[in-house]
N, C-alpha and C positions, 0 to 999 in steps of 0.2 A: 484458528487457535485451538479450536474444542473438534474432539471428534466425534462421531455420535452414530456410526454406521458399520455394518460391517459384513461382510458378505461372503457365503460359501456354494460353490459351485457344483452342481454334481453331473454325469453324465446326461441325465436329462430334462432336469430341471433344475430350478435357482431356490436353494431355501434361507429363507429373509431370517436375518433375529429380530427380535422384537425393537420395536421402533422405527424402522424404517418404512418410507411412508411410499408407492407407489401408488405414480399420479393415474397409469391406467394400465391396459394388458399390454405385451411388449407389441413393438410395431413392427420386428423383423422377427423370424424364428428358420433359419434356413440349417436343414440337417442333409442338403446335398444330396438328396434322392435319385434325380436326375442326372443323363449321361450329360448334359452340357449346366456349360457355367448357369446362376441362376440370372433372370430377366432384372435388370439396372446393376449387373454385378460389368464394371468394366478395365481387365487388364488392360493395363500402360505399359508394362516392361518386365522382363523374366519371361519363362514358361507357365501357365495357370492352367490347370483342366480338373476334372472329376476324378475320381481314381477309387472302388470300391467305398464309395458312398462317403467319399472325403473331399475337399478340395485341396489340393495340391502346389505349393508354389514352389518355383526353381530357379534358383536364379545365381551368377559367379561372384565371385569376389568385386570385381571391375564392376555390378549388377547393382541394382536398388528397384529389385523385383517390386512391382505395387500393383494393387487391385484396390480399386473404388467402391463403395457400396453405402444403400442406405442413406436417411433424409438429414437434412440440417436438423440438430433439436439444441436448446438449449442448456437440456438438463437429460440426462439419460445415464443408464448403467448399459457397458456391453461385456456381458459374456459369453467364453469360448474355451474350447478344448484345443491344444494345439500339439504338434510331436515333432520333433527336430527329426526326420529319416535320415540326414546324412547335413554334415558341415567340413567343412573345406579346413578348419581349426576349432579349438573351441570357444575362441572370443569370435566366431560368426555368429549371428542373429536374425531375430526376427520383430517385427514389432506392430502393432494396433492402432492404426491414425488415425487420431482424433478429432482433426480438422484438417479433413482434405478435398481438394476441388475433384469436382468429376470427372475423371480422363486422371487425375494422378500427379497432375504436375504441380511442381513448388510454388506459392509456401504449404507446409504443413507441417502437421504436429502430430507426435507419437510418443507411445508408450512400448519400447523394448525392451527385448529378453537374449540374452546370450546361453550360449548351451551351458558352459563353463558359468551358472548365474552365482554362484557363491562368493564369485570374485567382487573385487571393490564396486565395478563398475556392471556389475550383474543384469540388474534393472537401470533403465533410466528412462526419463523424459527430456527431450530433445523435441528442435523444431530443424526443419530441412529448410533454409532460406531463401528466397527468392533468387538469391546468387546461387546457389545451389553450394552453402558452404554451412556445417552444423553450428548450432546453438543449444549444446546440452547446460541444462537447467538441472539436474539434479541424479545420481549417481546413488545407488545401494547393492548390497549383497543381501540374496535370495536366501533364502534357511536352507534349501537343496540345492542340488547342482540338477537345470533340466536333462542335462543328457540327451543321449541319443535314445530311439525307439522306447520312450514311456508316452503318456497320454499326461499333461500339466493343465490343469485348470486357473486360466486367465482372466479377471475379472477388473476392470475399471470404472471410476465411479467420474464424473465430471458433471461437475454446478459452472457454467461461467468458466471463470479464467482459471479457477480449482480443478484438480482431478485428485484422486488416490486407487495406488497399484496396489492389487490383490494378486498375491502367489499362494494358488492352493488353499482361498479363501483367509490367509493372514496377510495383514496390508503390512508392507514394504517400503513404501514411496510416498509421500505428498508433494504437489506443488500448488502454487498460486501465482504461476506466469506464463498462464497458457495465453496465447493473443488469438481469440475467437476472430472468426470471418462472417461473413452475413450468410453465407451459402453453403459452408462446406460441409462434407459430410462424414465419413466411417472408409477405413481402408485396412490393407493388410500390408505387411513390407516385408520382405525377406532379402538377405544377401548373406552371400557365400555358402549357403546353404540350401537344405532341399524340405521344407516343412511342412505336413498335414493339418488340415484345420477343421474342427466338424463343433456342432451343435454351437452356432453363433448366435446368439438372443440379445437384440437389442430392446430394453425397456426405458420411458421415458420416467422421469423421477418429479414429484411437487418439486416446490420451492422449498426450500431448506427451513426451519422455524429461526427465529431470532431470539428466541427463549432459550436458557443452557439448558442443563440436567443440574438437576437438586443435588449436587454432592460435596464429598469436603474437600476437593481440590482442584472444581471448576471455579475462574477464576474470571472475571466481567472484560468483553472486549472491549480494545482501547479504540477511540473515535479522537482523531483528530481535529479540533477544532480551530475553525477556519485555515484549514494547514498546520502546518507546525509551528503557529504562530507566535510562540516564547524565542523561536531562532531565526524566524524570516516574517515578510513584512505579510501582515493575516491577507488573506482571501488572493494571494497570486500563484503564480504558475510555481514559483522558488517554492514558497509553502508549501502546497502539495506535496510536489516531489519529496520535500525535504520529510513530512509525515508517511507519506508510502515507505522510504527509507528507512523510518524510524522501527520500520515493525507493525506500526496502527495497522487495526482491522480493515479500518474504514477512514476515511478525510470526511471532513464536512465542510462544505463553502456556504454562501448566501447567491442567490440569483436576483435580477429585475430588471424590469427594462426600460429602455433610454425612449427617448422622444420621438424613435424612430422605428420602433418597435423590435430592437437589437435587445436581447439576454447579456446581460453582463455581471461580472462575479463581483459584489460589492456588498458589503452589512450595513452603511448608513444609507438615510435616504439621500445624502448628499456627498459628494467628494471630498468635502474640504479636510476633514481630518486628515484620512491613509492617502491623498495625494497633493500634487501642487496646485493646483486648482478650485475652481470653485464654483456651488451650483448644487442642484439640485439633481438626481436622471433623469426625472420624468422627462427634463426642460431638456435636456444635454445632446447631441447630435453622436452621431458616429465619429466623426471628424475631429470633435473634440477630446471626446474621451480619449482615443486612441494615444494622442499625442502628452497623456496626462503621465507623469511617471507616481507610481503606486510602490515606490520603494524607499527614497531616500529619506523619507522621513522616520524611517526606522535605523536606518543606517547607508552609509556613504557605499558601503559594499553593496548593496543592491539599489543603487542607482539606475535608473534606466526599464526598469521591472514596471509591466502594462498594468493597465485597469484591461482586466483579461476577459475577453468576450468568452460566453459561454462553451462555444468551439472546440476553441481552444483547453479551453480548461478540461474539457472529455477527452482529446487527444493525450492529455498529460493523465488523466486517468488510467485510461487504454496501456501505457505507457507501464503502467506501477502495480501492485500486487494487492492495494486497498482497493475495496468498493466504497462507493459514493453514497454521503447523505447527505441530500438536494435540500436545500433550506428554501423555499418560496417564501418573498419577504411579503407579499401581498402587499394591497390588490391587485390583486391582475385582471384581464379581461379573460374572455372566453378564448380570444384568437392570442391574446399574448401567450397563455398557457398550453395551449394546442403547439405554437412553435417551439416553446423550451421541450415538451414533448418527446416532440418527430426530431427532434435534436438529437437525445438520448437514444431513441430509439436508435435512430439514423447510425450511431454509434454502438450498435448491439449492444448498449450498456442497462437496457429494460430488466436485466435479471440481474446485475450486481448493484443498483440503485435502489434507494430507499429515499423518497420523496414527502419531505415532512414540512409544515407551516404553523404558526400561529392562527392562521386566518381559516377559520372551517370551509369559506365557500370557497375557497382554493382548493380546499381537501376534495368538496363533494363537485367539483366541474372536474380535477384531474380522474374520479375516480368514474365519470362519465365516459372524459378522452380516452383514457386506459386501463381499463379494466385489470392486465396486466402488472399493473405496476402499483409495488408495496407502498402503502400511505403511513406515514408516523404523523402524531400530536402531538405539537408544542404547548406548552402550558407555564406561567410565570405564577401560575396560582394554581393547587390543587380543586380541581372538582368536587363537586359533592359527591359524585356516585364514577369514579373516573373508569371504570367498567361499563356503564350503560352509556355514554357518549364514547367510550374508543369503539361499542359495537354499534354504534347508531351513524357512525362516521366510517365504520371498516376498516379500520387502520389494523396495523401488524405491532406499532408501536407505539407507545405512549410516553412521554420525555417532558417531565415539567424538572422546575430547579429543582436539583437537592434540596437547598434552603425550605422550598414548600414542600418535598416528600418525607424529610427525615422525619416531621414529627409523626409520619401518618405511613409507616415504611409498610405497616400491614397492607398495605391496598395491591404492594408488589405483589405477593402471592398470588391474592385473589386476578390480576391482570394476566400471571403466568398461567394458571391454570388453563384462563382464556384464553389461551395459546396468544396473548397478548403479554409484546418485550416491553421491558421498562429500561429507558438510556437515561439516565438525568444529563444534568448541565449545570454553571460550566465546574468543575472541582478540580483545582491543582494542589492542594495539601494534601500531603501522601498522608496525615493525620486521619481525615476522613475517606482514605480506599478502604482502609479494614473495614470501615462502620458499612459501607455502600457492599463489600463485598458478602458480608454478614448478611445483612439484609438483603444481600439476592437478588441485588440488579445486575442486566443483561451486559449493559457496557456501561462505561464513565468516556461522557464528553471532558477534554481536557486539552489544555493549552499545551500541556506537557507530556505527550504522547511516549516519549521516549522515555522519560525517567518510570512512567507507569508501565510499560513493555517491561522494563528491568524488575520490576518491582514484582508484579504476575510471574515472571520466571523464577525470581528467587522464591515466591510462597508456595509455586506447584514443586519446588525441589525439598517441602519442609519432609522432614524423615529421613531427611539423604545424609550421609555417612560423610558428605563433602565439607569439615569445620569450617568456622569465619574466617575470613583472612580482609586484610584492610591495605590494600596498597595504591599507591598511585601508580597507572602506566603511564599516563601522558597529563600534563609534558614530564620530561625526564627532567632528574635531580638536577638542579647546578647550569640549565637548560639557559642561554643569553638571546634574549629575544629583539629584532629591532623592531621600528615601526613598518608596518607592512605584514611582520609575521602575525601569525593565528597557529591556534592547536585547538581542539578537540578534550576536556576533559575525559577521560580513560580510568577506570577505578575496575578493582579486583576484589570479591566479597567473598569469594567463597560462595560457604550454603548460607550466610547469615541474609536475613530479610528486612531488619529495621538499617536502613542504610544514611548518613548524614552527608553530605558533600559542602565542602565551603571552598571560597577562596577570600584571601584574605578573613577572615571570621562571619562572613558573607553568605549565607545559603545560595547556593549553585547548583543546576542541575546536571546528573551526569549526560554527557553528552556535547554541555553546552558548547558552543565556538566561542574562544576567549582571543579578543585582536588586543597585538599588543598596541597598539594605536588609542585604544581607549583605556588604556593602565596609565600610573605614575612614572617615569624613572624612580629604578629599587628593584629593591627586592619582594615579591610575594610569593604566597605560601597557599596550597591547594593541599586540603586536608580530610582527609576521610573517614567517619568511625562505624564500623559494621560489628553487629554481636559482640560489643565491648573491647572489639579490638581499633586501636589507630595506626594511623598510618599518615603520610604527609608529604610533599615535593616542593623545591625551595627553587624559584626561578625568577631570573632577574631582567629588565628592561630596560637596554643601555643606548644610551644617543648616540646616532651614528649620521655623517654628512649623506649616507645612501637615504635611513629612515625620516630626514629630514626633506628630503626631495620627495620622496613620496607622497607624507602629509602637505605639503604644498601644493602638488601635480594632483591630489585628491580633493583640496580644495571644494567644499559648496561651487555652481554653476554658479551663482550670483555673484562671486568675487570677479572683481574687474582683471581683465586679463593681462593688461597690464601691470596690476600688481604681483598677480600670479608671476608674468615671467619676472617681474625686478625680484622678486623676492627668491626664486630661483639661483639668478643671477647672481645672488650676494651666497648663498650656498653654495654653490659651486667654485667660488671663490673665495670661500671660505672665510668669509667676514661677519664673523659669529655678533659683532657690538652692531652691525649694521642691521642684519636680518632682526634683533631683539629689538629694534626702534621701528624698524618698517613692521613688527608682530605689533606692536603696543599699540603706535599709532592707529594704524588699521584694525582696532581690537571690533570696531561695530560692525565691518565689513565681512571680515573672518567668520564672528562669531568669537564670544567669551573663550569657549573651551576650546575651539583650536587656536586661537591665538596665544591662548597663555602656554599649550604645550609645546607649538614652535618654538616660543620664545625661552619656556624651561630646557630642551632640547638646545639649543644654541646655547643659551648660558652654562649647560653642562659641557660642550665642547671647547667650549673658549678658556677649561679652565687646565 
């Protein structure tokens, strides 16, 4: 979300602005002195050779000229000079792979340049797939156009699954969906074209801080807590995803392990609340858990949704554009915390992970196991001195409730300075973001990931010439909903920042998923007031024999199946007096509130 770096290139050396931190000297520096290629430099395809103290790639249209070079790193800047000698058109190209195997061949990732870069599609980042079919990620126009026979200084910046494209030392590009490999390493690509490359300097880069910059329009990254957990059921796979989507910087789950010594994603010590089940983990088996569904008690819609082993839950990271904050719910042992670990690791996910616990001898065995890896501090109470225990524990972050920091918010500073981040927990009243954002914390844990995304965008636009405006997009005016449908709240604000969203007189967040399945029959109303302006969408929920079979065929698993089908049976035969006495009867089986909507559903049909 914040950027903080910036980088300008010169023929023969790199000069840094202030702030940027290199972690050491570069590990490559090759200025092609020699008549042959240099030693671990290795063409796969095109023509490659030396040529008055340049290297040279060539390659045709039909071509995806590539040269390999250079070690896996996780964090590195590469700079280079490069010159288009000759292109076949001027949307041919060249580009800087970012993750590629040795020998050249797919998958990989790159940063390319077209001669013609002013165009739309100038710069971009793209991956080469294993199918050998593109996946461009993100598209810009260059301030110049490279051309042919100048000398363009290229510069990229890559943390993890983040890069950002420097033209001419002004950035161009970001992304955050590069998919890292364990191995790969640095390459060049040319096609249709004929391109020089001289003074390549690769340097590896620290770890990025977690502390912003002191100014008046950085704005606190948003953390996902337990996933998106206001829209999907907390700590599963849906969650996640649905928080990565949302915008969040970062997801945060809970980990611990089963009786078996399995990592599984879970906040209580026991199942019984967020599943069907019931027990403890310690006690719990693989066999068990697995077969637990972790969904329907938040909604019938995510039915079926695991008690998600650790695994998995990395794969769906891997997956998304958030980095991960590891919750250790403690105790653990020494070997339990060694495998949730070599997990992460296992998953090259040690650089965009942030591994944080209540329990300090969690904090001080992980920071034995791995040295590597960022520790945060949980706290439900502020410390006395919470600066000499985040340095006495090593952490990068420090994270107790708002509740216990707002009265004592001076201590942020004093943590920042120490190059130590302050995230509190958990805050979803947009009431207290201004206060948290004032006071100069790093990020806001929050249930509501998405309406804070919205909220940070409209206060880094405050000054902008864009007035308020207040409209509903979705759902549309006059919209007839049956059971079964869903929408998406959609709101249009303008520049305005203090934002209100309802339905029905209701606070709702934008974004939320609204099924018609858990509405009235009627009419409701989705309303919005931004900078004094309103605005409002009038949409209706009308019984229908389709909406009817739904809620039936959706039915809780505990409904006997038999009544499922009779009850069917008389819908589809359209015996509205019948189906309202087989709702009533069976009101204990059902459940209070779907039995009575059946049964208001039929009675609205029969009439």
């Amino acid at each position: 979300m914040h950027t903080r770096i910036a980088i300008v290139l010169t023929a023969a050396a790199v000069a840094l602005t202030p702030g940027v931190a290199q972690a050491a000297d570069p590990v490559l520096e090759e200025r092609f002195d020699g008549p042959q290629l240099p030693a671990g430099w290795e063409a796969a395809e095109g023509d490659w050779s030396i040529v008055d103290g340049r290297l040279v790639g060539n390659a045709t249209s039909a071509q995806i000229g590539r040269i390999s070079f250079g070690p896996h790193l996780e964090r590195y800047r590469v700079d280079l000079r490069l010159r288009f000698e000759s292109v076949v058109n001027a949307s041919r190209w060249t580009a800087v792979a970012l993750d590629m195997p040795a020998g050249g061949a797919p998958p990989w990732w790159h940063a390319a340049l077209r001669s013609a870069s002013t165009a739309a599609n100038g710069v971009e980042f793209a991956e080469r797939t294993a199918a050998n079919t593109w996946n461009v990620t993100g598209q810009a126009p260059a301030p110049s156009d490279a051309g042919t026979g100048r000398d363009v200084g290229v510069s990229i910046e890559v943390r993890g699954n983040r890069a950002r494209w420097f033209f001419e030392g002004q950035e161009v590009l970001t992304t955050r969906s590069l998919r890292r490999s364990a191995d790969g390493g640095l390459g060049l690509v040319v096609s249709g074209a004929k391109v020089s490359f001289d003074d390549v300097v690769v340097t590896p880069l620290e770890a990025e801080s977690l502390v912003l910059p002191d100014d008046e329009t950085t704005v606190p990254h948003v953390v996902a807590h337990r996933g998106y957990s206001s829209v999907a059921p907390e700590n599963t796979l849906a969650a996640v995803a649905a928080g990565g989507r949302s915008g969040a910087d970062w997801v945060e789950v809970d980990v611990a392990t089963n009786a078996e010594g399995e990592p599984y994603i879970l906040h209580d010590n026991t199942v019984d609340r967020t599943t069907d089940g019931t027990g403890a983990l310690p006690a719990l088996s693989n066999g068990y858990l697995d077969g637990l569904d972790a969904g329907s008690w938040f909604t019938p819609a995510f039915t079926g949704q695991p008690v998600s082993r650790l695994d998995p839950l990395l794969e769906e990271v891997l997956r998304g554009t958030a980095d991960l904050l590891l919750e250790v719910k403690g105790p653990e042992t020494r070997a339990e915390l060694e495998r949730i670990v070599a997990d992460v690791r296992a998953r090259g996910l040690i650089g965009r992970t942030l591994l944080q616990s209540f329990d300090v001898q969690v904090l001080r065995d992980v920071r034995a196991i791995a040295p590597d890896l960022r520790l945060g501090l949980l706290r439900g109470t502020l410390d006395a001195d919470p600066l000499a225990i985040s340095r006495e524990l090593g952490v990068v972050a420090y994270n107790p409730s708002w509740n216990a920091l707002a009265p004592r918010a001076g201590e942020i500073a004093r943590l920042n300075a120490a190059g130590i981040a302050v995230m509190p927990y958990t805050v979803d009243d947009p009431g207290q973001w201004p206060l948290m954002r004032d006071a100069g914390v790093d990020a806001v844990i929050t249930n509501r990931p998405g309406a804070l995304v919205g909220w940070n965008a409209r206060y880094e636009q405050a000054g902008s010439p864009v007035p308020p405006r207040a409209e509903v997009l979705a759902p549309a005016a006059g919209a007839r909903l049956e059971r079964g449908d869903a929408f998406a709240i959609a709101v249009a604000v303008g520049g305005a920042r203090d934002v209100a969203v309802t339905l029905d007189g209701e606070p709702v967040e934008e974004g939320a998923v609204v099924r018609a399945d858990e509405l009235e029959l009627g009419e409701h109303v989705v309303a919005v007031e931004a900078g004094g302006e309103t605005g409002e969408s009038r949409f209706t929920v009308v019984a229908s024999p389709e909406g009817l079979a739904h809620l039936v065929a959706g039915a809780p698993p505990r409904v006997d199946d038999q009544l499922r089908l009779q009850l069917l049976r008389e819908v589809l035969d359209r015996d509205w007096s019948r189906v309202i006495r087989l709702a009533e009867r069976n009101e204990h089986e059902l459940g209070r509130p779907l039995a009575r909507t059946i049964a208001r559903d039929a009675a609205a049909l029969s009439r």
